[in-house]
KEVOMI-456827 format. One record per residue: residue in three letters; z, y, x of N, C-alpha, C in turn. Coordinates in steps of 0.05 Angstrom, whole numbers, padded with zeros to 5 digits, always signed. Example, Ala and Ser with C-alpha at 12.3 -4.5 7.8 and 13.67 -1.06 7.14 Angstrom:
ALA+00156-00114+00264+00156-00090+00246+00156-00066+00264
SER+00142-00045+00257+00143-00021+00273+00157+00001+00258
***
This chain:
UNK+01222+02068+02637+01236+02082+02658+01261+02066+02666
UNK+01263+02059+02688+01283+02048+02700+01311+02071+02706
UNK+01335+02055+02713+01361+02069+02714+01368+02050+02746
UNK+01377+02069+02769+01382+02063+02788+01415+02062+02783
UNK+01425+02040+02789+01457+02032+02782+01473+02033+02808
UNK+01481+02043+02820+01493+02053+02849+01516+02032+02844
UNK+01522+02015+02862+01551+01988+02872+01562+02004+02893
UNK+01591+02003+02883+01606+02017+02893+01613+01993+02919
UNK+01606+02003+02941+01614+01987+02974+01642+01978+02976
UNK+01633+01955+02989+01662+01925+02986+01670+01938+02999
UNK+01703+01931+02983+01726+01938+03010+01733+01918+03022
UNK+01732+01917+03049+01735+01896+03070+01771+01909+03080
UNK+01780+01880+03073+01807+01889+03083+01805+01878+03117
UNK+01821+01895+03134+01819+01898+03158+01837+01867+03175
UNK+01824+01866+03194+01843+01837+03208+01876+01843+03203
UNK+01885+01818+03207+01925+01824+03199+01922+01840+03178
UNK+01908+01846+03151+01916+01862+03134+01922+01891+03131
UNK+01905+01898+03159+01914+01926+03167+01941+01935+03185
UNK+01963+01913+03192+01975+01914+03219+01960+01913+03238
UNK+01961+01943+03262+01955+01948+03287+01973+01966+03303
UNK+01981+01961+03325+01993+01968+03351+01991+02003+03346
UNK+01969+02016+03335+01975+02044+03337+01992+02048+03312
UNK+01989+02039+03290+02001+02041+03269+02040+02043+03277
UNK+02040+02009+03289+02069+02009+03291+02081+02037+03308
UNK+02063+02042+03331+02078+02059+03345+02075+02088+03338
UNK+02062+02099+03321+02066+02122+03296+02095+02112+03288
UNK+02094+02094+03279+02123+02094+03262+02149+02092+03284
UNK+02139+02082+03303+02165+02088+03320+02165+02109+03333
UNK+02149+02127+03336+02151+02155+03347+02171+02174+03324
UNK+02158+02173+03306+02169+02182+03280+02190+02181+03275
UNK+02205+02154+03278+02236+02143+03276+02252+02158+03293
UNK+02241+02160+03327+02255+02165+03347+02266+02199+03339
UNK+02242+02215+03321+02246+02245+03321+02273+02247+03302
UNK+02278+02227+03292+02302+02237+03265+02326+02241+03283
UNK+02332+02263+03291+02357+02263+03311+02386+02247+03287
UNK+02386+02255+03266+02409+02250+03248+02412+02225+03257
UNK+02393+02201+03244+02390+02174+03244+02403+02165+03282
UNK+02389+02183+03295+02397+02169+03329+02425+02172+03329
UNK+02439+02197+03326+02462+02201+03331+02482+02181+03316
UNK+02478+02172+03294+02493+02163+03277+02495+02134+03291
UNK+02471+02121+03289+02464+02099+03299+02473+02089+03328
UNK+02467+02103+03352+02476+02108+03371+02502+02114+03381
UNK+02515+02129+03364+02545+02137+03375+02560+02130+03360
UNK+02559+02110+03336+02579+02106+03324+02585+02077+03334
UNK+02574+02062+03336+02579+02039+03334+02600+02029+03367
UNK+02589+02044+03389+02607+02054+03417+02634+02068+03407
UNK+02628+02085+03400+02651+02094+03386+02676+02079+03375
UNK+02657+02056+03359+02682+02040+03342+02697+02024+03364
UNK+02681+02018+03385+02689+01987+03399+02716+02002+03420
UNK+02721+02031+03425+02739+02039+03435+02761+02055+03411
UNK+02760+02056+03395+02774+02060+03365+02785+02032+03356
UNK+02774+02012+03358+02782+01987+03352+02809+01976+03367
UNK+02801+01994+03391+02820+01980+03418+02805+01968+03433
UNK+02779+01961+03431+02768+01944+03444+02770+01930+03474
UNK+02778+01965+03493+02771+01969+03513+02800+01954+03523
UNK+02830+01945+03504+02857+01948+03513+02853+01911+03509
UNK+02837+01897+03509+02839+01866+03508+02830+01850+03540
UNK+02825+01871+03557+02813+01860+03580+02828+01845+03594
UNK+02852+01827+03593+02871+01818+03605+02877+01797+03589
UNK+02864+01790+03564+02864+01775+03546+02837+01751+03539
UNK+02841+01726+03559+02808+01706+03548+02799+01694+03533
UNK+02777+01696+03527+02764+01694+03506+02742+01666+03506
UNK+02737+01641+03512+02720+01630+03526+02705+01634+03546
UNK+02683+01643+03553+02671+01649+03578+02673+01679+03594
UNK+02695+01697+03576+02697+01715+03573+02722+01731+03573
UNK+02724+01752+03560+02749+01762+03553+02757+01770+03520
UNK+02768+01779+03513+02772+01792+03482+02755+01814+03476
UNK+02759+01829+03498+02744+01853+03498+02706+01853+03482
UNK+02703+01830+03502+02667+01819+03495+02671+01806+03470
UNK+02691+01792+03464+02687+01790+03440+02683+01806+03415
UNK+02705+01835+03416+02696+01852+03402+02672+01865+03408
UNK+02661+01864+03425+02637+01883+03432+02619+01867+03415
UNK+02620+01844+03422+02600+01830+03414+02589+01839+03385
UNK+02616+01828+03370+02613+01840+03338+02615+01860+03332
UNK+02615+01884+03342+02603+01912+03341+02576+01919+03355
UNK+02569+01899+03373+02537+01892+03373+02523+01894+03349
UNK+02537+01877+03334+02521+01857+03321+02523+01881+03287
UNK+02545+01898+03291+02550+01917+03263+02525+01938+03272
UNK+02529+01942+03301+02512+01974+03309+02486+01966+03304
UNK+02479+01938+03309+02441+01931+03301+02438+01928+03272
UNK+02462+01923+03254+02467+01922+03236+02454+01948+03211
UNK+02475+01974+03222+02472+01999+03210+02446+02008+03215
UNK+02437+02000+03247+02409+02017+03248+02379+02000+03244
UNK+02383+01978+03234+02357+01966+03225+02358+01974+03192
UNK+02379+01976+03186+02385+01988+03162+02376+02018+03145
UNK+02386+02030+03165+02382+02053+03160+02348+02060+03170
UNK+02348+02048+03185+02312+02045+03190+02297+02042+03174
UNK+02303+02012+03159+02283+02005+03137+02291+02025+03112
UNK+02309+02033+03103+02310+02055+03082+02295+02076+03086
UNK+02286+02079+03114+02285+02108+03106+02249+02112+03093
UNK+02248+02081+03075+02226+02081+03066+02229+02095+03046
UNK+02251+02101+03031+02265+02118+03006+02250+02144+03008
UNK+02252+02163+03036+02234+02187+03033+02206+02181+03027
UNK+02198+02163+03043+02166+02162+03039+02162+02155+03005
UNK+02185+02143+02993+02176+02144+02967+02168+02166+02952
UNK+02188+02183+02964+02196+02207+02948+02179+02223+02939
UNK+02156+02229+02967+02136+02244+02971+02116+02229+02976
UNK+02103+02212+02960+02081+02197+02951+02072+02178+02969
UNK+02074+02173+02999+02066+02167+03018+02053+02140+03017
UNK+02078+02126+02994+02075+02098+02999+02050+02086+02978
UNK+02050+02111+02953+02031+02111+02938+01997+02112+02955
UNK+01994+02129+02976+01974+02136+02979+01968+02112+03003
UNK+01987+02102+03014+01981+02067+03028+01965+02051+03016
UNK+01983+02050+02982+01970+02032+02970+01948+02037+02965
UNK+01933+02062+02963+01900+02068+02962+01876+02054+02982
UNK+01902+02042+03006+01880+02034+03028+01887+02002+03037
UNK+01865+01991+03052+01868+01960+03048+01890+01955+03059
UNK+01912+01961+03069+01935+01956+03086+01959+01934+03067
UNK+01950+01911+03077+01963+01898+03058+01999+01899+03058
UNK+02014+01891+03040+02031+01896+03028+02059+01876+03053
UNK+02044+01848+03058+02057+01841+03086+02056+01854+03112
UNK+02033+01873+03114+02038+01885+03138+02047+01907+03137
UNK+02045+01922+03120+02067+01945+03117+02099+01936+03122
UNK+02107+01910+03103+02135+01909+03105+02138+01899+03143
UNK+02128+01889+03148+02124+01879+03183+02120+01900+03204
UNK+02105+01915+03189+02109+01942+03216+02131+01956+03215
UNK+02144+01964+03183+02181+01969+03184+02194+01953+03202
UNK+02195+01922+03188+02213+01923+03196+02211+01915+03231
UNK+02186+01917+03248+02189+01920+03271+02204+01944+03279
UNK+02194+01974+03267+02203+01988+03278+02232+01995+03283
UNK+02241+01978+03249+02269+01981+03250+02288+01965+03273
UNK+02274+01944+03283+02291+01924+03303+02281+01939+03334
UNK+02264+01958+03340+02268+01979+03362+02290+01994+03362
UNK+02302+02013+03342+02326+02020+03332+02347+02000+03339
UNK+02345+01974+03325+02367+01957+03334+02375+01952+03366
UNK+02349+01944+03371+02361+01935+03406+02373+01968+03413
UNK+02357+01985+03418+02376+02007+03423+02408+02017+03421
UNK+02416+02012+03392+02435+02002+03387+02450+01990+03402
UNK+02444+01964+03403+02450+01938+03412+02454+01941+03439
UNK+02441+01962+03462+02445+01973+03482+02472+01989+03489
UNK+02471+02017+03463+02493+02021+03479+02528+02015+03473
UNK+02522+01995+03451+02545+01984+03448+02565+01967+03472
UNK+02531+01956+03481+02541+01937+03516+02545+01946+03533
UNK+02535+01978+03540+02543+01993+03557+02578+02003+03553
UNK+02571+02013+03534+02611+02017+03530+02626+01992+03521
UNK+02610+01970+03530+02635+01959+03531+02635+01955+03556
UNK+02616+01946+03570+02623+01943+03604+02633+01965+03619
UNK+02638+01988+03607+02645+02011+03613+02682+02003+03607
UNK+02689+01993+03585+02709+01991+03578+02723+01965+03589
UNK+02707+01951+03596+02721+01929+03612+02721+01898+03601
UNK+02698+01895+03584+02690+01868+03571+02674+01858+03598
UNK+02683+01821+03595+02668+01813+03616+02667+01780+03608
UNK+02656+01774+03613+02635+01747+03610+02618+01742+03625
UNK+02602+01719+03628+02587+01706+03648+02557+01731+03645
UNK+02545+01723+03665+02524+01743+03663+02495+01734+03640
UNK+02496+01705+03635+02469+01699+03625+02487+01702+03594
UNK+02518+01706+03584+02522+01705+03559+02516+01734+03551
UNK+02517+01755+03574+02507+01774+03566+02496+01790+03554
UNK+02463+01769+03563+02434+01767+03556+02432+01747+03531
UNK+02451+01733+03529+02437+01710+03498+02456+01727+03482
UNK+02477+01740+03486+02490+01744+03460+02480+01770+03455
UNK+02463+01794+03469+02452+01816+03464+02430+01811+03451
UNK+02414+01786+03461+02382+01774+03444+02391+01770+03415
UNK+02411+01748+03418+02417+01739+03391+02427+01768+03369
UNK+02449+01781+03372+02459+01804+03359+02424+01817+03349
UNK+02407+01827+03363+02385+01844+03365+02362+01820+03348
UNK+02364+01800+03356+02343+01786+03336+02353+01776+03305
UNK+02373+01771+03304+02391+01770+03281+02391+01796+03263
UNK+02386+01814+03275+02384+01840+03260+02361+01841+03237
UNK+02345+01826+03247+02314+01835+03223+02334+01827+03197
UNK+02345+01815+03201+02364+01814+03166+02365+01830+03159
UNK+02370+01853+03163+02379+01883+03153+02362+01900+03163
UNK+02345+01897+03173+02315+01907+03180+02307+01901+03143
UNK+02303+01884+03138+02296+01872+03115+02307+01880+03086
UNK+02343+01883+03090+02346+01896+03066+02358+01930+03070
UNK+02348+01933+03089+02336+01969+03092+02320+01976+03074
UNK+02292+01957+03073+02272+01965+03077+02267+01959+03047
UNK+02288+01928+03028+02287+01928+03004+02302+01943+02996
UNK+02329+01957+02995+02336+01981+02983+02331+02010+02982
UNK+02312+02005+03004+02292+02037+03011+02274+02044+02987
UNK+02274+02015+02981+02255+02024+02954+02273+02010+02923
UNK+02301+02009+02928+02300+01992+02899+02324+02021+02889
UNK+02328+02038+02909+02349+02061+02902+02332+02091+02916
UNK+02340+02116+02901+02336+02131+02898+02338+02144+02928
UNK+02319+02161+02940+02318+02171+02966+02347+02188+02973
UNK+02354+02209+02955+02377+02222+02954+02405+02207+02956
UNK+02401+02187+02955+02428+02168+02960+02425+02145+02976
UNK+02402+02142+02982+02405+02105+02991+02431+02108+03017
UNK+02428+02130+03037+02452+02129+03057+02474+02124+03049
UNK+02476+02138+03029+02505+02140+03020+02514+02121+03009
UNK+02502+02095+02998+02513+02074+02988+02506+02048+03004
UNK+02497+02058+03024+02495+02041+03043+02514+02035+03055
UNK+02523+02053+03072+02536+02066+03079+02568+02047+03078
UNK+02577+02041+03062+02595+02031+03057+02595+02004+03044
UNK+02577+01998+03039+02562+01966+03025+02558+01961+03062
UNK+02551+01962+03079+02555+01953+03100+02574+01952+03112
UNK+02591+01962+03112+02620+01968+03121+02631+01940+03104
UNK+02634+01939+03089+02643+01912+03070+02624+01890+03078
UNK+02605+01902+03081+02590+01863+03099+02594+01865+03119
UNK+02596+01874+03140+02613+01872+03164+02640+01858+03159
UNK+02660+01870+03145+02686+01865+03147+02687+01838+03136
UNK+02668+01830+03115+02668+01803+03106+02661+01781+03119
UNK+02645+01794+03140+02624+01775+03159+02641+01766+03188
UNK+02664+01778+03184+02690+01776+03211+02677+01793+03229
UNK+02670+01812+03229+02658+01833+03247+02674+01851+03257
UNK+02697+01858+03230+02722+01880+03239+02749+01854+03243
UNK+02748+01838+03228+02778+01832+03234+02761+01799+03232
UNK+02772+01774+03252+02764+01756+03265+02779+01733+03227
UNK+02753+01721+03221+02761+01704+03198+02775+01680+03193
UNK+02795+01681+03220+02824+01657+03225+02836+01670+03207
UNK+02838+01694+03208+02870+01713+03200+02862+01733+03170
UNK+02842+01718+03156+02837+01720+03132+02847+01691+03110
UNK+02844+01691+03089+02863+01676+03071+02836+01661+03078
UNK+02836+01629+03057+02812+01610+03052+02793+01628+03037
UNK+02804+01640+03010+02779+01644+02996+02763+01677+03005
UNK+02777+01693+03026+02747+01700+03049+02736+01683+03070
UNK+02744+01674+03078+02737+01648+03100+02712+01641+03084
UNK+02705+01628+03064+02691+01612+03047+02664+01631+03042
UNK+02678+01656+03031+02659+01672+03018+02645+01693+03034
UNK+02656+01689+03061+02642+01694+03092+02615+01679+03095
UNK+02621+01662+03097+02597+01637+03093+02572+01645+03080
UNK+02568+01660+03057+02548+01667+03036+02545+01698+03051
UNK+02552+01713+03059+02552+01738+03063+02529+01748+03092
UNK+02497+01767+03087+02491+01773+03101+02502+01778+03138
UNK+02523+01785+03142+02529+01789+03161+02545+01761+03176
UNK+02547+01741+03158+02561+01716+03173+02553+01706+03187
UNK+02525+01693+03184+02505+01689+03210+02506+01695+03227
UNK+02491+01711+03236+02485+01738+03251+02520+01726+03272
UNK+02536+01745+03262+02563+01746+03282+02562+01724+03290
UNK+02567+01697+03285+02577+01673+03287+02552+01668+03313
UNK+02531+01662+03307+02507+01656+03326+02509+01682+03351
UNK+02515+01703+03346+02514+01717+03372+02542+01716+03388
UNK+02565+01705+03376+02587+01704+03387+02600+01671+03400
UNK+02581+01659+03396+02574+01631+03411+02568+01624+03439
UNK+02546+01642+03448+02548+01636+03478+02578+01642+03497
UNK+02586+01668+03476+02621+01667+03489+02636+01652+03488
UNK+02643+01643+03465+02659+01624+03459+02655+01602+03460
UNK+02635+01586+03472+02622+01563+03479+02615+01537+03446
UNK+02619+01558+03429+02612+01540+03399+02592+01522+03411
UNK+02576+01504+03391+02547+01494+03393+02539+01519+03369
UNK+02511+01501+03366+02495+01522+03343+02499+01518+03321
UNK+02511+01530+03302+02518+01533+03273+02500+01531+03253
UNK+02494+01509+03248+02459+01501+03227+02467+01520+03208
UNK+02493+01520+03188+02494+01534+03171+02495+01567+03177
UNK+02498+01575+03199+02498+01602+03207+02459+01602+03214
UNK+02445+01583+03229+02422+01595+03223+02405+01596+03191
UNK+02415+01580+03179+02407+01584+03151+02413+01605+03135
UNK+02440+01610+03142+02446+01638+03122+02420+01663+03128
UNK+02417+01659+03166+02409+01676+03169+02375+01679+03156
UNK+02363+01650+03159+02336+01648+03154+02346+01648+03122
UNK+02354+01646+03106+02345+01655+03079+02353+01683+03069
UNK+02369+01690+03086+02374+01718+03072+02357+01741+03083
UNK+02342+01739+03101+02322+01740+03115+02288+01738+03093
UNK+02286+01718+03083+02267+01720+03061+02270+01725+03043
UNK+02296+01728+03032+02299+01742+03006+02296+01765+03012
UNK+02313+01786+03031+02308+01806+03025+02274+01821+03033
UNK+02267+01803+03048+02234+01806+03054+02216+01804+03028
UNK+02225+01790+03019+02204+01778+02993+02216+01797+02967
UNK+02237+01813+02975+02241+01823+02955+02233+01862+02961
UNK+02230+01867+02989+02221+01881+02995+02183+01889+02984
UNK+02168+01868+02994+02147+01862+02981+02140+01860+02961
UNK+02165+01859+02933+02152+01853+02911+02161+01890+02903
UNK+02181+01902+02907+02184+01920+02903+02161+01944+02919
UNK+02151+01940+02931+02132+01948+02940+02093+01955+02920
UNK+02095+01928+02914+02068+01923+02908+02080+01937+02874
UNK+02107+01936+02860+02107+01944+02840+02115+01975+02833
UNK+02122+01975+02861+02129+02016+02869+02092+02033+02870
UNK+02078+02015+02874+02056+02023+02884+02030+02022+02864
UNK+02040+02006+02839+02023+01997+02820+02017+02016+02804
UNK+02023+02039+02802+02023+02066+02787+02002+02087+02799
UNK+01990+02078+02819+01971+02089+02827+01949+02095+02816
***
């Protein structure tokens, strides 16, 4: 008598690993419903750039520009900052309530998951990144019209940095807090990164240790077409490695958040 042995059917993992266009835009529908996240994201960062004074430098130039754009700029560059951030954390709930567990059940590989975050989180950013430029043209920043457009690109593409370590502290801290210690760990990379106060009028040893700091990049490269710098090799490097670290460290925390399945 024979024994019929039933093979359990290959799993075929899907093209891109299971990244697809309906997937991402679930997650950006999803994002858009968190009223908390919009408001925060959205009105704070406008907020600051007339709190700062921003709007009281318009009589004051700045290279292609005025003072004004210059602060805007780098409250661009904080507002894409907080909300790629707060984007990619809010992988912290999905931990909470198994979600990310039950991903890992299906072929969706582990790079495309972190890739559809952190797209969705740099939708959030440009938004951001929008209406910071609105209040400032509201407030009276002015610059050429094409620095506009490169220093809003740059601020908004510079962002996946923090798209990235959103999305690695979403999972390396506890859902009940990740805001809250974010929260102010950004606030300090901003201020280190010359985002609040311009890094002439800091001593050498922040000057220096600006240099190493997520947010140094980022500012420096989007505050260039104003100020007519060239391009800062060492500012795109900060940005391209800190950029894979927190990616690669997103990913590993992932595949080992998920291994308990």
């Amino acid at each position: 008598m024979t024994t019929a042995v039933l093979s359990a059917p290959e799993r075929r993992v899907p093209p891109l690993g299971g990244f697809s266009l309906t997937f991402l835009q679930l997650e950006v529908r999803r994002l858009l419903r968190n009223r908390r996240t919009m408001v925060f994201t959205l009105l704070v960062p406008p907020a600051f750039f007339f709190l700062f004074g921003g709007s009281s430098y318009t009589n004051q130039s700045a290279g292609r520009g005025n003072v004004s754009a210059y602060v805007m700029i780098s409250l661009a560059v904080y507002g894409a900052m907080i909300a790629t951030t707060s984007a990619g954390a809010s992988v912290a709930v999905e931990r909470s309530v198994g979600w990310s567990r039950q991903l890992r059940l299906t072929p969706l590989n582990p790079l495309a998951y972190v890739a559809t975050k952190v797209l969705t989180a740099m939708v959030l950013g440009a938004m951001s990144v929008t209406t910071v430029l609105i209040a400032g043209a509201v407030g009276g920043a002015r610059m050429d019209a094409w620095v506009w457009v490169a220093a809003a690109l740059i601020a908004w593409i510079g962002a996946i940095v923090f798209a990235a370590f959103g999305l690695f502290m979403g999972y390396l801290l506890p859902s009940e807090n990740v805001m809250q210690l974010l929260g102010p760990i950004l606030a300090v990379l901003a201020f280190l990164g010359g985002l609040f106060v311009p890094l002439d009028v800091l001593g050498h040893f922040f000057r220096t240790l600006a240099e190493y700091t997520p947010a140094y990049g980022v500012g420096v490269l989007a505050r260039a077409p104003l100020t007519g710098d060239p391009v800062d090799l060492p500012a795109v490097v900060n940005v391209v490695v800190w950029t894979l670290v927190f990616a690669a460290g997103a990913v590993l925390r992932f595949r080992r958040d998920t291994a308990r399945v």
